[in-house]
C-alpha positions as CSV (number, residue, x, y, z in Angstrom):
1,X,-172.4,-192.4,-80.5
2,X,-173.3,-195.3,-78.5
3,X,-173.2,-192.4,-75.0
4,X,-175.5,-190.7,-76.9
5,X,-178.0,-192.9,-77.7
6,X,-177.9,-194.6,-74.0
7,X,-179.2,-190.7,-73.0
8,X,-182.4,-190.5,-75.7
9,X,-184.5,-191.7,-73.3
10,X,-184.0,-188.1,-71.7
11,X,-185.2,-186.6,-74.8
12,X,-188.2,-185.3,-73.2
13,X,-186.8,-183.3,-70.2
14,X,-183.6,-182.0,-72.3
15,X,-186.8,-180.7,-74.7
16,X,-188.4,-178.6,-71.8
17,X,-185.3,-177.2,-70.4
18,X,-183.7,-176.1,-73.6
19,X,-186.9,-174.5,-74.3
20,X,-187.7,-172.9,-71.5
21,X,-183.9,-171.7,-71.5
22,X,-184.4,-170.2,-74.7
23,X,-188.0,-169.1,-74.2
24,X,-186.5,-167.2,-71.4
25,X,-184.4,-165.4,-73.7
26,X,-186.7,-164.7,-76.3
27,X,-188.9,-162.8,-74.2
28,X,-186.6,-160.9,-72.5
29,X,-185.4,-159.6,-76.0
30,X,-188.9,-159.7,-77.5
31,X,-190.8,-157.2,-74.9
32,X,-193.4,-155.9,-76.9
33,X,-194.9,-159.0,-78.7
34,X,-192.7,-161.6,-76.8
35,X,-195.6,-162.8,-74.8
36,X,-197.6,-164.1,-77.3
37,X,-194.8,-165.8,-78.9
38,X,-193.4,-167.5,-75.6
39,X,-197.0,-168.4,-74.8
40,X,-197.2,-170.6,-78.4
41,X,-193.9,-171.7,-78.6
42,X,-194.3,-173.1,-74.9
43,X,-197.3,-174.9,-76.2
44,X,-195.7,-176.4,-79.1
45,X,-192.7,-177.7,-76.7
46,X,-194.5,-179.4,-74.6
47,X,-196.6,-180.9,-77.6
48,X,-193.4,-182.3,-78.4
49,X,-192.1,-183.8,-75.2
50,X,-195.5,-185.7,-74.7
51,X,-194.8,-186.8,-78.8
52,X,-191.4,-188.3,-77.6
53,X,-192.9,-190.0,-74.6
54,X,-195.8,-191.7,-76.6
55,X,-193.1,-192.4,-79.0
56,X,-191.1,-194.3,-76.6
57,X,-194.1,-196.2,-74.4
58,X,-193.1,-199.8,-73.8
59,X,-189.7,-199.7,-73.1
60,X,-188.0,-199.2,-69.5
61,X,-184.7,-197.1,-68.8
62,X,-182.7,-196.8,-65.9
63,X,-179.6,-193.7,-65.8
64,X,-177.4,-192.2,-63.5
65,X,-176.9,-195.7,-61.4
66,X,-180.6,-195.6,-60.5
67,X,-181.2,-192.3,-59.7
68,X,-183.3,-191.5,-62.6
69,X,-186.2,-194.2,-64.1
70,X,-188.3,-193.9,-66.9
71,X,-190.7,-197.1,-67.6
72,X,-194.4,-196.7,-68.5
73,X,-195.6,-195.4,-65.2
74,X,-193.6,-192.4,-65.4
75,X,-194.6,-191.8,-68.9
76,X,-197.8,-192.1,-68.3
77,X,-197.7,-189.6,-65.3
78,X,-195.8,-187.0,-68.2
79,X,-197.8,-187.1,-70.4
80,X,-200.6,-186.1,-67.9
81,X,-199.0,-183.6,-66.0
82,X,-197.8,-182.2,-69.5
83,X,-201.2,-182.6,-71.2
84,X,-202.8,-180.8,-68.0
85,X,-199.8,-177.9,-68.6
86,X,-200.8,-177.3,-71.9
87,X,-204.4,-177.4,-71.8
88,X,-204.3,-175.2,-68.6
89,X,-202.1,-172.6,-70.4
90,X,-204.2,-172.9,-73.5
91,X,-207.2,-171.6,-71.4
92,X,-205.2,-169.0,-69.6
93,X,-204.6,-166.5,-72.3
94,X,-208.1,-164.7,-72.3
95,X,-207.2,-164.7,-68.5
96,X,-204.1,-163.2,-68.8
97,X,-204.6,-160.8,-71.2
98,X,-207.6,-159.0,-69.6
99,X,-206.0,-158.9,-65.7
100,X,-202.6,-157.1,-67.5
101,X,-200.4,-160.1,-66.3
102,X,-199.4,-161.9,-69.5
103,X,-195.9,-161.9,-69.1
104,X,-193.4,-164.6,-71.2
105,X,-192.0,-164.9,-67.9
106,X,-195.2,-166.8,-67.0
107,X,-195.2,-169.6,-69.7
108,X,-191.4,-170.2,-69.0
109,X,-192.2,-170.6,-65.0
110,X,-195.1,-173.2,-65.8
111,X,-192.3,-175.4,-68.3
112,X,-189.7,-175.1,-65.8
113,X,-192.3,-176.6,-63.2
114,X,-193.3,-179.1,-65.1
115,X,-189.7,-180.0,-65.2
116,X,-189.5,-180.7,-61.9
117,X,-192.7,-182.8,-62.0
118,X,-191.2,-184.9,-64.7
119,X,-188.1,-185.2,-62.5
120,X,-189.8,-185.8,-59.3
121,X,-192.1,-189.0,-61.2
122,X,-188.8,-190.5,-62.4
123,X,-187.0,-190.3,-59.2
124,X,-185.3,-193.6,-58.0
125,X,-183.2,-191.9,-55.2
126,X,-183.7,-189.6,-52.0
127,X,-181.6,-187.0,-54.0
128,X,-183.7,-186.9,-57.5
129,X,-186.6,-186.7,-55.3
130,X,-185.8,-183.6,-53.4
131,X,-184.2,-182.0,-56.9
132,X,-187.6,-182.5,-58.7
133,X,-189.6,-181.0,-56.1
134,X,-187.8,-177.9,-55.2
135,X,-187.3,-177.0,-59.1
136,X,-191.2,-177.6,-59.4
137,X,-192.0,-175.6,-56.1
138,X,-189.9,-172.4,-56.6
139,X,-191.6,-172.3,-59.8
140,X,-194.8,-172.3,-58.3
141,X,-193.9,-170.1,-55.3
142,X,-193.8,-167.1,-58.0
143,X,-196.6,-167.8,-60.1
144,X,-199.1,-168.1,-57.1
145,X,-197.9,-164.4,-56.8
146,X,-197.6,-163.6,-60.2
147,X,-200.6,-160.8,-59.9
148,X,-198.4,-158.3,-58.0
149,X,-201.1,-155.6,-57.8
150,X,-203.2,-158.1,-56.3
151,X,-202.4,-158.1,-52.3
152,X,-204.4,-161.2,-52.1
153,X,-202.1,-163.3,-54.7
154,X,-199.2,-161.6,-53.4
155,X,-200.2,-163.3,-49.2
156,X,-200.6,-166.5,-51.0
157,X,-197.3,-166.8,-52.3
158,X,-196.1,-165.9,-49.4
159,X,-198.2,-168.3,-47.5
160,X,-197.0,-171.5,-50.1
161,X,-193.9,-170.1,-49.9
162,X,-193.3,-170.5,-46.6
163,X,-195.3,-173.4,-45.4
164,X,-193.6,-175.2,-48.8
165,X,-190.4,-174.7,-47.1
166,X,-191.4,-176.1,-43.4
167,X,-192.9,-179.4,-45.5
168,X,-189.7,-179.6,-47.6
169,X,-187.6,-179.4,-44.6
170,X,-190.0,-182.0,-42.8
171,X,-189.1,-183.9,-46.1
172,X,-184.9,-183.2,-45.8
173,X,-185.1,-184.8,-41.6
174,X,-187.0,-187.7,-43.4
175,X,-185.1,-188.4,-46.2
176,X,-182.1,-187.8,-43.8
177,X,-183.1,-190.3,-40.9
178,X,-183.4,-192.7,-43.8
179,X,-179.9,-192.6,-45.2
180,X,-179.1,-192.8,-41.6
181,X,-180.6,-195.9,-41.3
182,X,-180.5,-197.4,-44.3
183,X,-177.2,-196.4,-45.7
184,X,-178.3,-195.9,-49.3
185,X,-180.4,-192.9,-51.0
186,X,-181.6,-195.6,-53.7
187,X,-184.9,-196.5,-53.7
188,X,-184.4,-200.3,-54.7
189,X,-181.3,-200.8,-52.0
190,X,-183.4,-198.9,-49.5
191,X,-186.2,-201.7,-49.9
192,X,-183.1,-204.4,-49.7
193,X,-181.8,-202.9,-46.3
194,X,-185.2,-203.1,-44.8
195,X,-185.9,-206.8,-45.7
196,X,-182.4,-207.4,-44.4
197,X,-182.5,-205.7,-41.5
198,X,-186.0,-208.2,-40.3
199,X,-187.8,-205.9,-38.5
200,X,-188.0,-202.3,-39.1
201,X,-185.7,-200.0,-36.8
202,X,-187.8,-197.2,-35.4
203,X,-185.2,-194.5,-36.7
204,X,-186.3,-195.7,-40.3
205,X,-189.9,-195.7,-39.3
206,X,-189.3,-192.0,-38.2
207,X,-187.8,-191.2,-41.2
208,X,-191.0,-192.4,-43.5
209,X,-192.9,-190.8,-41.9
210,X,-191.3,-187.8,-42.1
211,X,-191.1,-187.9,-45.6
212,X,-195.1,-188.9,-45.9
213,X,-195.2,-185.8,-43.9
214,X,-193.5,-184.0,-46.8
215,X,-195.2,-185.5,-49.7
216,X,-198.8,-185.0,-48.1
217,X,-197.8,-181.6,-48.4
218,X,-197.5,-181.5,-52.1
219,X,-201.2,-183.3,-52.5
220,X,-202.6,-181.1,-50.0
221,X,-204.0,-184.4,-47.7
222,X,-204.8,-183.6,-44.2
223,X,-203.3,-182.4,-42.1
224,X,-201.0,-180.7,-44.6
225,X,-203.8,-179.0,-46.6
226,X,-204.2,-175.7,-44.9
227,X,-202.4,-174.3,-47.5
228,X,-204.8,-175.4,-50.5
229,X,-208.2,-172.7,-49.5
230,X,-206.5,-169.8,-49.3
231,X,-203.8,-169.9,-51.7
232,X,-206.8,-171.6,-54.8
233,X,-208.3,-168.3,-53.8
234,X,-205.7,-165.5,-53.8
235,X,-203.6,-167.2,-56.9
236,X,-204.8,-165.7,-60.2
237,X,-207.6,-168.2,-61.6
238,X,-205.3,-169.7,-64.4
239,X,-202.6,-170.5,-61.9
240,X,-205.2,-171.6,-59.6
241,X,-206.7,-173.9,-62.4
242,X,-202.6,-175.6,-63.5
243,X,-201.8,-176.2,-59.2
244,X,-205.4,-177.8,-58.5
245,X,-204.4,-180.6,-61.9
246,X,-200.7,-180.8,-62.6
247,X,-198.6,-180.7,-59.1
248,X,-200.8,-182.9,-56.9
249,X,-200.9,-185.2,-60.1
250,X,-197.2,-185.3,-60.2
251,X,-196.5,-185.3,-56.5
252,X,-199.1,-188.5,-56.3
253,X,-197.1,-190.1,-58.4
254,X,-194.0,-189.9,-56.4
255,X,-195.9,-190.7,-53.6
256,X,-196.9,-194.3,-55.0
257,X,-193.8,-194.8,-56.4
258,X,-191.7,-194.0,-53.4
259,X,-193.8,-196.7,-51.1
260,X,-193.9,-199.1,-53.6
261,X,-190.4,-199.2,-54.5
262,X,-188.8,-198.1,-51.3
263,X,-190.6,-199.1,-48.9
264,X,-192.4,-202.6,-49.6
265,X,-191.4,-204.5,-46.5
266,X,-192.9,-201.5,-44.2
267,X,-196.1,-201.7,-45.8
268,X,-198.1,-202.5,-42.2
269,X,-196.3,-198.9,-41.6
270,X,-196.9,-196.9,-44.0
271,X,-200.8,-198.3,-44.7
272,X,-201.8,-197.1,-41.4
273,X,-200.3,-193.4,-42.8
274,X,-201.8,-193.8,-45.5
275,X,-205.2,-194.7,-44.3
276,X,-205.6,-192.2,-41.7
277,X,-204.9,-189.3,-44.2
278,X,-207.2,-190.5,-47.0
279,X,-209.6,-190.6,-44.2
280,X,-209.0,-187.4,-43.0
281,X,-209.3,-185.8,-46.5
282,X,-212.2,-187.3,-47.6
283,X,-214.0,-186.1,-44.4
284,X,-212.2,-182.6,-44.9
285,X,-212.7,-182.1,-48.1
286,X,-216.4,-183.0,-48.0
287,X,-217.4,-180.9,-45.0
288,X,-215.1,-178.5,-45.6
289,X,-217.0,-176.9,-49.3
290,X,-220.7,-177.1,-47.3
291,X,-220.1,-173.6,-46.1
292,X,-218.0,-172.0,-49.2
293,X,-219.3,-169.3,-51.2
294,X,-216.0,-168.9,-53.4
295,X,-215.6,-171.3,-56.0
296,X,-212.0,-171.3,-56.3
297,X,-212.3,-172.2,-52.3
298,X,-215.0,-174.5,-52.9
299,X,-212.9,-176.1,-55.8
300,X,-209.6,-176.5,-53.2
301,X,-211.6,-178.8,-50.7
302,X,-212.9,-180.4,-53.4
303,X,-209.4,-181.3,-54.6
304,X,-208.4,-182.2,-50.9
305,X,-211.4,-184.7,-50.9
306,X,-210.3,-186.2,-54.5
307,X,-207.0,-186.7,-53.3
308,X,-208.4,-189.0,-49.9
309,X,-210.3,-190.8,-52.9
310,X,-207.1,-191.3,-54.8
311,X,-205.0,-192.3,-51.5
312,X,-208.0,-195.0,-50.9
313,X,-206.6,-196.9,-54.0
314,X,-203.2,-196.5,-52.7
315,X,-203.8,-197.8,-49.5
316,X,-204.7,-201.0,-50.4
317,X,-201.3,-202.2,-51.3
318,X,-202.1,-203.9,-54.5
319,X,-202.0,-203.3,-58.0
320,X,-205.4,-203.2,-58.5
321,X,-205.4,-200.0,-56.0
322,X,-202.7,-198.5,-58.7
323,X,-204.5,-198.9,-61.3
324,X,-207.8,-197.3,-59.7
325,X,-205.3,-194.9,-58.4
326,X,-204.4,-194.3,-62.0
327,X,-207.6,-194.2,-63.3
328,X,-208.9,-191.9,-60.9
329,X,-205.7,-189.1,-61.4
330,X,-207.2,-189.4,-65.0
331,X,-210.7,-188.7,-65.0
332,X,-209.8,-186.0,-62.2
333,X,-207.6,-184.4,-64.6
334,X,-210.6,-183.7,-67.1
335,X,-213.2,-183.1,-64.7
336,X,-210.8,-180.8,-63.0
337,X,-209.6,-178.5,-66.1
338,X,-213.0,-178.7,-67.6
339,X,-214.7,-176.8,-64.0
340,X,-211.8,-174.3,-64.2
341,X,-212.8,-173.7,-68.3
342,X,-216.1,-172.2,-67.0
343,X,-214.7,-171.0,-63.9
344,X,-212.0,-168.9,-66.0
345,X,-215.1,-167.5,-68.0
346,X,-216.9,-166.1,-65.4
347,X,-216.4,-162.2,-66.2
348,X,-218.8,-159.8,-65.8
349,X,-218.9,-156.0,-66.1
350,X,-214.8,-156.0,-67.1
351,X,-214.2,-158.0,-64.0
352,X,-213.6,-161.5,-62.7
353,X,-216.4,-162.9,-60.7
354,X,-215.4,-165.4,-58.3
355,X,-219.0,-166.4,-56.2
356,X,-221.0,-169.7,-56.4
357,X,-224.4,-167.1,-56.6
358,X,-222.7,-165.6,-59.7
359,X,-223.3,-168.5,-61.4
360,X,-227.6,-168.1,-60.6
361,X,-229.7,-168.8,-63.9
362,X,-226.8,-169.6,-65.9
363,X,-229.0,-172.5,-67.8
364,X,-231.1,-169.4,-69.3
365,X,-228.1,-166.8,-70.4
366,X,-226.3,-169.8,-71.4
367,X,-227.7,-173.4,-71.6
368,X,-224.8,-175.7,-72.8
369,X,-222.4,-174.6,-70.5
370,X,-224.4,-174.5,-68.0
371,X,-225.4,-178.6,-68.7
372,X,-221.6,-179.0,-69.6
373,X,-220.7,-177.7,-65.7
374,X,-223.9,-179.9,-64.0
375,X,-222.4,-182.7,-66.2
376,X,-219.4,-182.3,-65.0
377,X,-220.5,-181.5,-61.2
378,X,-222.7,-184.7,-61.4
379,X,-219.1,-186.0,-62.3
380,X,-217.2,-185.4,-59.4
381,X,-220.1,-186.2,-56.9
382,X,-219.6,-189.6,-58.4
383,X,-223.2,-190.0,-60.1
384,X,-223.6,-193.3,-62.5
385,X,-222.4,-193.8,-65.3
386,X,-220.3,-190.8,-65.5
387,X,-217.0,-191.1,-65.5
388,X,-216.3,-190.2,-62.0
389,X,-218.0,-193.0,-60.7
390,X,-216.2,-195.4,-61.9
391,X,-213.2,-193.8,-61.0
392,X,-214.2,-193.8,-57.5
393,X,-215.8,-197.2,-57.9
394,X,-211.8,-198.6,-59.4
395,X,-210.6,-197.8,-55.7
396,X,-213.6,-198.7,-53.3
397,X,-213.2,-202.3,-55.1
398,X,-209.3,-202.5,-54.5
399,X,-209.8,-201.5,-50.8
400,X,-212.8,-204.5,-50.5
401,X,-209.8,-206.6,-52.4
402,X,-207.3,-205.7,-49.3
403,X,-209.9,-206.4,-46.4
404,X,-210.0,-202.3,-46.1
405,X,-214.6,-202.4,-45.6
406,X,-214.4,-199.2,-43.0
407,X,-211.8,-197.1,-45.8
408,X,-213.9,-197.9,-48.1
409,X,-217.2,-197.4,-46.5
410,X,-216.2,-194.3,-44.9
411,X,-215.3,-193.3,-48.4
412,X,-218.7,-193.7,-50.0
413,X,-220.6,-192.3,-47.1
414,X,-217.7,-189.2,-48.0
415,X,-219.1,-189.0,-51.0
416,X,-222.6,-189.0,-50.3
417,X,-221.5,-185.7,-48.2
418,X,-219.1,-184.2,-50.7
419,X,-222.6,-185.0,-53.5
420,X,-224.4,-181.6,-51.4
421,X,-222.3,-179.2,-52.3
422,X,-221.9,-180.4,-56.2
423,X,-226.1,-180.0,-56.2
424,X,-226.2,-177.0,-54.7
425,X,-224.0,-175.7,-58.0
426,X,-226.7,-177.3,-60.3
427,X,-229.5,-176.5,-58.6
428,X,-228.5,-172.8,-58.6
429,X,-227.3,-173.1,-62.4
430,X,-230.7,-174.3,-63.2
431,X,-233.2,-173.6,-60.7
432,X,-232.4,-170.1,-59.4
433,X,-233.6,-166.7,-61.3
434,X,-230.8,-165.6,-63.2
435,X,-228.3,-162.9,-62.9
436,X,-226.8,-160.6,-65.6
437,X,-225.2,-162.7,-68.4
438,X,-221.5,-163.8,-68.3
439,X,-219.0,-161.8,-71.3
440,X,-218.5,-164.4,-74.2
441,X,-217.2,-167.1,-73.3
442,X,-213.7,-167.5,-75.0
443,X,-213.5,-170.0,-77.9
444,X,-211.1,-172.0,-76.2
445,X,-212.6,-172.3,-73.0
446,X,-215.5,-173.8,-75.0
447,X,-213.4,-176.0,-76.5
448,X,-212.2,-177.5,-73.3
449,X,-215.6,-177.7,-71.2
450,X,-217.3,-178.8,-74.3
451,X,-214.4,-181.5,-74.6
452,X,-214.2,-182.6,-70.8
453,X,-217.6,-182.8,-70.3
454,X,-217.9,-185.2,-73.5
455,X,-215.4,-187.2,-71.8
456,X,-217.2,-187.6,-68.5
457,X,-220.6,-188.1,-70.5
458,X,-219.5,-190.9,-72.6
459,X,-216.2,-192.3,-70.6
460,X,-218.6,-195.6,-70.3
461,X,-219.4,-196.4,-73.4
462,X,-215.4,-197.2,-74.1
463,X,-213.5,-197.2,-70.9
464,X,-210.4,-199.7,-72.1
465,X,-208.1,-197.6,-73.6
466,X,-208.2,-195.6,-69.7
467,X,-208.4,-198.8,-68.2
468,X,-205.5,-200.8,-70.2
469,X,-202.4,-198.0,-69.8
470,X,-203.4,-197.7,-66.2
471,X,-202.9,-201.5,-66.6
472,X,-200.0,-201.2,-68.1
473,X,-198.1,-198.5,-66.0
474,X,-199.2,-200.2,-62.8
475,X,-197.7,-203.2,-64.1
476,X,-194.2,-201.6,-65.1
477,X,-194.2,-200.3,-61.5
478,X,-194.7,-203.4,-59.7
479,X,-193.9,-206.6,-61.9
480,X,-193.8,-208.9,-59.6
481,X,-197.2,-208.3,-57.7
């Protein structure tokens, strides 16, 4: 009994992949009305693995000799990846049903991806990590091209597909050089052979960056992010709306844990890295949208830019940068699933319509979501005192902490850029003569822009509960800081 108890901390993951096992067979013996059925009982599974994680929060676990370790920063990573999952999937089934794609097969590719997000956030070894990102990606590979009538989502899983595999390789000849050099696949011992070793050998050097190579990949930061435009487009919009919130959420996580707890020693390394990137993406990301007319498009730069904002917090090697780091996945989350709510509803004439014009004179066909989305846009153009603000303000102050003034000035001027392109959505929403009216907007979409852009709106009159389990997490990951 005792074995068995030592393993509850797993509880979570074992519930996702006995139920997407099992989902699977259901709707292969259900054809007719399986879909429906998969699609609720997926919801209620991963209700219940983000019950057992809140359940659990405040106690840390380490199996499998260290390969596998659940404290309160992976929880709190779950339960957003999982939260973003089920919101995501509770939008998508107006979506589904109307393009002819909703398939069980979908709901039980989205669990088993968010399997290997869970498994990728707990990762204490070289070995985990690889595991948990290949079970997430070949998930992912199929539902980018889960419309097979649709040539354009068919080229972009074909394009994720196979740029996916050079970056995982890229990952592999990292993760390789390492062991190499190191001698261990273990995160902790990893760390202890680099502070032993006194300076750093080059092969090891080599070898992280390598596998910053291969995790850049998975959060689409520059120059790894030519993937993001074209697959946001071509994807179907709800698969669009789950890869721009869940994976990079997940693979940012592994990311900060993997420097942090591998890597400490090298951190005049891997800084550099990671300041040049977040650079790189915020400049991207916020010249890149000026000249989009697609929304899903304009919505993939934009998630390129958020991640440079996110990597600034990283960058500055302290906790407080975590815990903006934290913060900021948070409020991105919402902002991000409430812009795809309305994005999801845009249908017109029986068809999906996918332009920024589309959207001209929305505020007189359909006023509160049209001041929901310029809420929200305000938002992530990091206008006072919404909530992205302050997310952006959490990691601008831990890079002024860590003596990083041109990161963080180049950020806000970044954002001053990236502001254009947010306007330009209200000012057409509100200021622009209006095109035929939208179809009726689906009750759940309503309930998730409504929701998100409450959030965003009042996020400042009680930030603490945000702030203290970022506090928290970043503190489980790095005690001793």
């Amino acid at each position: 009994m005792s074995q068995v108890s030592e393993y509850l901390p797993l509880l979570p993951e074992i519930i996702v992949v006995i139920g997407a096992l099992v989902l699977l067979l259901v709707g292969v013996f259900n054809e007719e009305r399986g879909a429906k059925m998969v699609w609720g009982l997926t919801m209620l599974v991963i209700a219940a693995a983000v019950g057992f994680l809140i359940k659990d929060w405040g106690t840390n676990t380490i199996l499998f000799n260290g390969s596998f370790i659940i404290d309160d920063y992976a929880r709190l990573l779950k339960i957003m990846v999982l939260l973003g999952g089920l919101v995501t999937l509770y939008m998508s089934i107006t979506y589904l049903s109307e393009t002819g794609i909703f398939k069980s097969e979908y709901s039980v590719l989205i669990l088993f991806s968010l399997l290997g997000m869970m498994m990728m956030i707990s990762a204490g070894d070289l070995i985990a990590l690889y595991l948990g990102l290949e079970v997430q990606s070949l998930a992912l590979y199929v539902v980018a091209s889960f419309r097979r009538d649709s040539v354009r989502s068919s080229e972009s899983g074909l394009k994720y597909f196979v740029l996916g595999s050079l970056s995982s390789g890229m990952l592999l000849y990292g993760c390789s050089m390492i062991y190499g050099f190191t001698g261990t696949i273990y995160f902790n011992e990893i760390a202890t052979a680099s502070l032993v070793a006194g300076a750093p050998s080059l092969g090891l050097i080599i070898g992280l960056v390598f596998l910053l190579a291969g995790l850049a990949f998975k959060i689409s930061a520059v120059p790894f992010h030519m993937w993001t435009p074209d697959v946001y487009e071509g994807a179907p919009t709800a698969v669009t709306a789950f890869f721009a919130a869940c994976p990079k959420i997940a693979a940012m996580g592994l990311l900060i844990r993997v420097i942090y707890s591998a890597f400490p020693e090298l951190i005049d390394q891997w800084q550099q890295i990671i300041v040049f990137i977040a650079i790189a993406s915020m400049i991207l990301g916020a010249f890149g949208a000026i000249g989009q007319t697609n929304i899903k498009r304009l919505m993939a730069y934009s998630s390129i830019s958020h991640m440079g904002f996110a990597l600034v917090g990283l960058a500055a090697g302290n906790r407080e940068g975590i815990e903006g780091a934290l913060i900021y996945l948070m409020i991105y989350l919402v902002m991000t699933v409430g812009t795809f709510a309305l994005i999801l509803s845009m249908r017109r004439n029986e068809e999906m319509v996918e332009n920024i014009d589309d959207l001209k004179g929305l505020s007189q066909t359909n006023l509160t979501a049209a001041f929901m989305l310029g809420v929200l846009m305000f938002s992530l153009a990091g206008i006072p005192p919404l909530a992205g603000f302050f997310a952006k303000f959490y990691v601008f102050m831990a890079a002024v902490k860590a003596n990083l003034f041109p990161l963080a000035v180049i950020g806000i001027l970044s954002s001053v850029v990236g502001a254009f392109y947010y306007l330009r959505i209200i000012k057409i929403m509100f200021f622009d003569e209006a095109k035929e009216e939208f179809t009726q907007m689906p009750s759940q979409l309503k309930l998730v822009l409504g929701a998100s852009g409450l959030f965003v709106l009042f996020y400042v009159v009680y930030p603490n509960p945000i702030i203290e389990v970022a506090r928290v997490a970043a503190r489980a990951l790095l005690p001793t800081i």
